[in-house]
C-alpha positions as CSV (number, residue, x, y, z in Angstrom):
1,X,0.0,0.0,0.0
2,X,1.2,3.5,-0.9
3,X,2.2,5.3,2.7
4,X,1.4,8.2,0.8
5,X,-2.4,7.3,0.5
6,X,-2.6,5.6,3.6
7,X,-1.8,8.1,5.9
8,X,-3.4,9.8,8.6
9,X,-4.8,13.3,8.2
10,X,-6.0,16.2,10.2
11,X,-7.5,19.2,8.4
12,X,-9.8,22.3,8.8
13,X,-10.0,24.2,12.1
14,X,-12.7,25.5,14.7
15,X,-14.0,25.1,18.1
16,X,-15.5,21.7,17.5
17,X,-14.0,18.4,16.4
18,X,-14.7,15.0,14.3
19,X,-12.3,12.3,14.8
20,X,-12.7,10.0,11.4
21,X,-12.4,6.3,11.7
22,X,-11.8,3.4,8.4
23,X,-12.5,0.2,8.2
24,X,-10.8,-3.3,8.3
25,X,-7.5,-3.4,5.9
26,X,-8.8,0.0,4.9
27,X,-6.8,3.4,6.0
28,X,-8.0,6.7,5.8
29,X,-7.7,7.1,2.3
30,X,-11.4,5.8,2.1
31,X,-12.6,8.8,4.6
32,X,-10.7,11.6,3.0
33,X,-13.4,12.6,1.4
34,X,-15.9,12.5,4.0
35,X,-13.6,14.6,6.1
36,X,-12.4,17.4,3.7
37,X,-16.5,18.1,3.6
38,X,-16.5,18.1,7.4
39,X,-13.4,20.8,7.4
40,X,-15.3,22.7,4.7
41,X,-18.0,23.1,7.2
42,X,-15.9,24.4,9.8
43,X,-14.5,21.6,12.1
44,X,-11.3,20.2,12.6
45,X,-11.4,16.6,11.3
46,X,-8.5,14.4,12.3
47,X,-8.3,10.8,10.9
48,X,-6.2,8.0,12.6
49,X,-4.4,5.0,11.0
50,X,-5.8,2.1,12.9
51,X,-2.9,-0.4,14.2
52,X,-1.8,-2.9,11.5
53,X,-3.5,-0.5,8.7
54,X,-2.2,0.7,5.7
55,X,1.2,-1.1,5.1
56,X,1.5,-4.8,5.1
57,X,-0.6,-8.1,5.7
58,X,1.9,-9.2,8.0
59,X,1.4,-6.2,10.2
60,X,-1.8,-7.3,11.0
61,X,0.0,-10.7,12.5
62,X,0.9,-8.1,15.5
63,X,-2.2,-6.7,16.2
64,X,-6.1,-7.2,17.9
65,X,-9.3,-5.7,17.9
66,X,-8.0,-4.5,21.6
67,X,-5.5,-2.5,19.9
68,X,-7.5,-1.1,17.4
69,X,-9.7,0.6,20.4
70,X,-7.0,1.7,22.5
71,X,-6.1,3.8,19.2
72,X,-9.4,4.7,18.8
73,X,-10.2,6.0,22.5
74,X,-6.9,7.4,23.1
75,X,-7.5,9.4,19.6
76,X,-11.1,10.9,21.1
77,X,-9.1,11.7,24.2
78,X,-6.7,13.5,22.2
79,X,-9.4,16.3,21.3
80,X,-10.7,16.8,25.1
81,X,-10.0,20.6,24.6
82,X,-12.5,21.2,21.7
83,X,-16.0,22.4,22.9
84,X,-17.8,19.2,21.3
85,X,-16.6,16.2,19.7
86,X,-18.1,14.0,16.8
87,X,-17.0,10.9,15.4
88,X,-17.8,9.4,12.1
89,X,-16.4,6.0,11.1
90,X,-16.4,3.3,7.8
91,X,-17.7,-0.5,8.5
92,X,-15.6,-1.3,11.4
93,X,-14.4,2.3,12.2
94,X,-18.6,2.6,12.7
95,X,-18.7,-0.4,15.4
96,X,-15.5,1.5,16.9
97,X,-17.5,4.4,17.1
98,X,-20.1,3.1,18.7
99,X,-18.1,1.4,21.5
100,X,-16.5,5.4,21.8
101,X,-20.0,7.0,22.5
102,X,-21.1,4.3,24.7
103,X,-17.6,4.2,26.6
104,X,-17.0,8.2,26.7
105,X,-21.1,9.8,26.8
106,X,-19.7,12.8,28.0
107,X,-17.4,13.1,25.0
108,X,-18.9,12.3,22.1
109,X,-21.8,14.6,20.9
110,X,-22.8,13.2,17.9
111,X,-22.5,9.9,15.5
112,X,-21.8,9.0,11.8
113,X,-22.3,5.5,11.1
114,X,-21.3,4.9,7.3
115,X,-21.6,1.2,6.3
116,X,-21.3,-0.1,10.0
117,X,-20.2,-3.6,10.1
118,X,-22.9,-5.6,12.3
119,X,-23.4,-7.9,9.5
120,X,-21.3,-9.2,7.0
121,X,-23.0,-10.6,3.9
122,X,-23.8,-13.3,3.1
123,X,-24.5,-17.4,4.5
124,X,-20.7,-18.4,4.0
125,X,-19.7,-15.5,7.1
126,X,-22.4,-16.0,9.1
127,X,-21.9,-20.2,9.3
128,X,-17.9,-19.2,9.4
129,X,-19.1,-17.2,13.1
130,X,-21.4,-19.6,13.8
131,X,-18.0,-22.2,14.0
132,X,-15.5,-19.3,15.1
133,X,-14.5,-20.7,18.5
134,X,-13.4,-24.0,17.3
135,X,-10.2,-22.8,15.0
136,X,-11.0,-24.0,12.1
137,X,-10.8,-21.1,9.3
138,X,-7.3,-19.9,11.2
139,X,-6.1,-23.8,10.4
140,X,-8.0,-24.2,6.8
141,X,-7.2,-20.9,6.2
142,X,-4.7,-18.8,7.2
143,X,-4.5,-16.2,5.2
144,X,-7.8,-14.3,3.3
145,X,-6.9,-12.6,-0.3
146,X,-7.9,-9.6,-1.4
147,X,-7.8,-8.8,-5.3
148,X,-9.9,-5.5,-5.1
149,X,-12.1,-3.6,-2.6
150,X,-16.0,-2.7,-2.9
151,X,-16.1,0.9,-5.0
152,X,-18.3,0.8,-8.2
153,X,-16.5,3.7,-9.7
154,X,-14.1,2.4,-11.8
155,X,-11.9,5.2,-11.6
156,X,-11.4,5.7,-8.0
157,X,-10.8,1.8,-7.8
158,X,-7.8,2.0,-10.2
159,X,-6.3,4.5,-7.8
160,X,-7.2,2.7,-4.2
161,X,-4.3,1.6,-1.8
162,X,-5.8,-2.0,-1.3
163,X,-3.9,-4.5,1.1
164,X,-3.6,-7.6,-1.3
165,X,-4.3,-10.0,2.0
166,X,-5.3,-10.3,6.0
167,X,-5.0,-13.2,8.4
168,X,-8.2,-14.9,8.8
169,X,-8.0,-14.8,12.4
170,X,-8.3,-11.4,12.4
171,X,-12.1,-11.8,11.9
172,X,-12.4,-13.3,15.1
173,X,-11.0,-9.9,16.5
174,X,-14.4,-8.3,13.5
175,X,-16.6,-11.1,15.2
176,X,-15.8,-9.7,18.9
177,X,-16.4,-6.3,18.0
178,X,-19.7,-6.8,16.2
179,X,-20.6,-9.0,19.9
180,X,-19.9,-6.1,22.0
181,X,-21.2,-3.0,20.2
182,X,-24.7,-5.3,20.3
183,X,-24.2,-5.7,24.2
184,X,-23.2,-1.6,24.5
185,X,-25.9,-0.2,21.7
186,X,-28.2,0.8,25.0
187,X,-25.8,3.1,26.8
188,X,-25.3,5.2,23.6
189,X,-27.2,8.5,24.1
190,X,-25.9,10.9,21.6
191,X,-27.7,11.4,18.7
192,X,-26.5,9.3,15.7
193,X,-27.0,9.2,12.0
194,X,-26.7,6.1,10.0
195,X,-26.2,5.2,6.3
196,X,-25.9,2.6,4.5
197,X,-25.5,1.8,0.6
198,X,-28.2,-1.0,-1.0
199,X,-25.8,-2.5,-3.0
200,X,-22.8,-2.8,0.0
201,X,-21.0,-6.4,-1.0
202,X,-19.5,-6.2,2.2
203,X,-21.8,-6.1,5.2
204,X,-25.7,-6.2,5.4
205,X,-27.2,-2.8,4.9
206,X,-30.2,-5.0,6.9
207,X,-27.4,-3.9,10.0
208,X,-28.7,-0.6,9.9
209,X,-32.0,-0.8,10.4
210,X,-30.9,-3.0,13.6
211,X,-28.9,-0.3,14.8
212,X,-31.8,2.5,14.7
213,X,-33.9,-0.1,16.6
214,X,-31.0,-1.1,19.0
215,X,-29.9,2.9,20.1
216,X,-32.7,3.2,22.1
217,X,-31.4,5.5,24.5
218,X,-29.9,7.6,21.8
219,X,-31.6,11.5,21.5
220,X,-32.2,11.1,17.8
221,X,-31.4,9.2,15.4
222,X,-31.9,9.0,11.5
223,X,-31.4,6.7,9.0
224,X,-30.2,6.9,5.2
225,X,-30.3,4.5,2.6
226,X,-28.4,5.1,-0.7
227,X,-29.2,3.8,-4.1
228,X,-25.8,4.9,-5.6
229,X,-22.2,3.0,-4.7
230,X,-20.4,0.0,-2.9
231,X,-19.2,-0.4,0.4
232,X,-16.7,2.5,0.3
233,X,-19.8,4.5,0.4
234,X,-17.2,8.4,1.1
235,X,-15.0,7.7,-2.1
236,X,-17.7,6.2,-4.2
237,X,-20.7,7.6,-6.7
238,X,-23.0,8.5,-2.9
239,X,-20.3,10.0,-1.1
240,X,-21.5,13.4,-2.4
241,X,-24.6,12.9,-0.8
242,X,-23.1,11.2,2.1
243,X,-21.2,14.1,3.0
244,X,-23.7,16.6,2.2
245,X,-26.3,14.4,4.8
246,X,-23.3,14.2,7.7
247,X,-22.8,17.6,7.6
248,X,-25.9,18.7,7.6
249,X,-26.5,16.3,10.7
250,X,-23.3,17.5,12.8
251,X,-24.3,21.5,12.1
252,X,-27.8,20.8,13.3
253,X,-26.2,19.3,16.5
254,X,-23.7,22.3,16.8
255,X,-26.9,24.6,16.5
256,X,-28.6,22.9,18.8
257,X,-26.8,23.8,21.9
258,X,-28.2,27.3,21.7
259,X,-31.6,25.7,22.6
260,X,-32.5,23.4,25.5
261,X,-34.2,21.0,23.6
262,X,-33.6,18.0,22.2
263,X,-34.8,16.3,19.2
264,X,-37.0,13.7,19.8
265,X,-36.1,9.9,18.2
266,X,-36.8,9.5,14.8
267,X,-38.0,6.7,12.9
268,X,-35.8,4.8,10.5
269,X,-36.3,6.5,7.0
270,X,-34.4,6.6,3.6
271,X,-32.8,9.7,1.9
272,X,-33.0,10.0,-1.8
273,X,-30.1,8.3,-2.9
């Protein structure tokens, strides 16, 4: 993968903040986008490279899902002096997020959930967690390959930084994530906005719906469903809309703290996509 791609970022300025989590064997390349609309809109939007990310398959040997949240919660401590905090994450960077708001309540105002990884698709992943505590897809199979990544614009896929493999027992570390943001989804109160894309290859876009139902003690929450793009919903043909809908979410929050009161829990319902 190109370092150069791969890197972390911060950009933009202001009084509030929106830390910016990828996904698994992504970096935050696949976020850039997302966040340069954020900075547009007057916040200072810092993206971390999750541990093992954006180098080699080996280096993912040498890490766990434990490390991945010590990054992420040590990254949302990091912006402590801003006068409110967002976070908006990709598949696994959503699941991350989650575990943040429910963790931290005090710190984290508000929620992007873009493609969140409850699910993955498909009968072959849900049978392979079904067996996961026995061993056998680390022994059958070590190593998982990876000959592209989910974009349906062809010209954005020619130029993605994709790893070209991940150890297979690093889904054990996906499986134990998806397990505890279910068991934390009631002690998320901020408000939260999530999207996902109808034609993701990668997770279940049914996840979402589960996650509206599941934040019940969350102030508001909507729920976006778009027509256009893959998985990497920020680089591909929605991201324009994605962006437009997170930042129009975030800047109703920021507005919102002139007024006492809060908006009242919305049902699930699609955006033109």
């Amino acid at each position: 993968m190109d370092p150069e791609k791969t890197a972390p970022f911060e950009l933009g300025r202001g009084e509030d903040a929106c830390l910016l989590l990828h996904g698994f064997t992504g970096s935050p390349w696949d976020v850039r986008p997302l966040g340069e609309a954020l900075a547009a809109r007057g916040l200072y939007v810092r993206a971390i490279q999750l541990p093992g990310h954006g180098s080699t398959p080996d280096a993912l040997l040498r890490v766990s899902h434990r490390d991945w949240w010590q990054a992420a919660s040590q990254a949302l401590l990091s912006l402590r002096d801003y006068r409110r905090t967002f976070v908006a994450g990709l598949s696994m960077g959503a699941l991350l997020s989650l575990r943040l708001a429910a963790d931290f309540p005090e710190r984290v105002h508000g929620l992007a959930l873009v493609a969140p990884a409850l699910r993955f698709k498909g009968p072959h992943m849900w049978l392979l967690k079904r067996l996961r505590h026995y061993g056998l897809l680390e022994r059958v199979k070590p190593w998982v390959l990876k000959t592209g990544t989910d974009l349906s614009d062809p010209a954005v896929l020619a130029e993605a930084p994709i790893l070209p493999a991940f150890p297979s027992a690093r889904l054990q570390d996906m499986w134990e994530l998806q397990d505890e943001v279910m068991r934390s989804l009631h002690r998320v109160r901020c408000p939260a906005l999530v999207a996902v894309a109808e034609q993701d290859h990668v997770v279940d876009p049914a996840g979402g719906p589960v996650l509206v139902r599941g934040l019940t003690a969350s102030a508001h929450v909507r729920f976006i469903s778009l027509k256009d793009g893959f998985h990497i919903i920020p680089r591909d043909k929605g991201g324009p809309l994605l962006s437009s809908e997170v930042g129009h979410f975030f800047d109703r929050l920021r507005e919102a703290e002139a007024s006492p009161a809060s908006p009242e829990l919305s049902p699930p319902r699609p955006a033109a996509g």
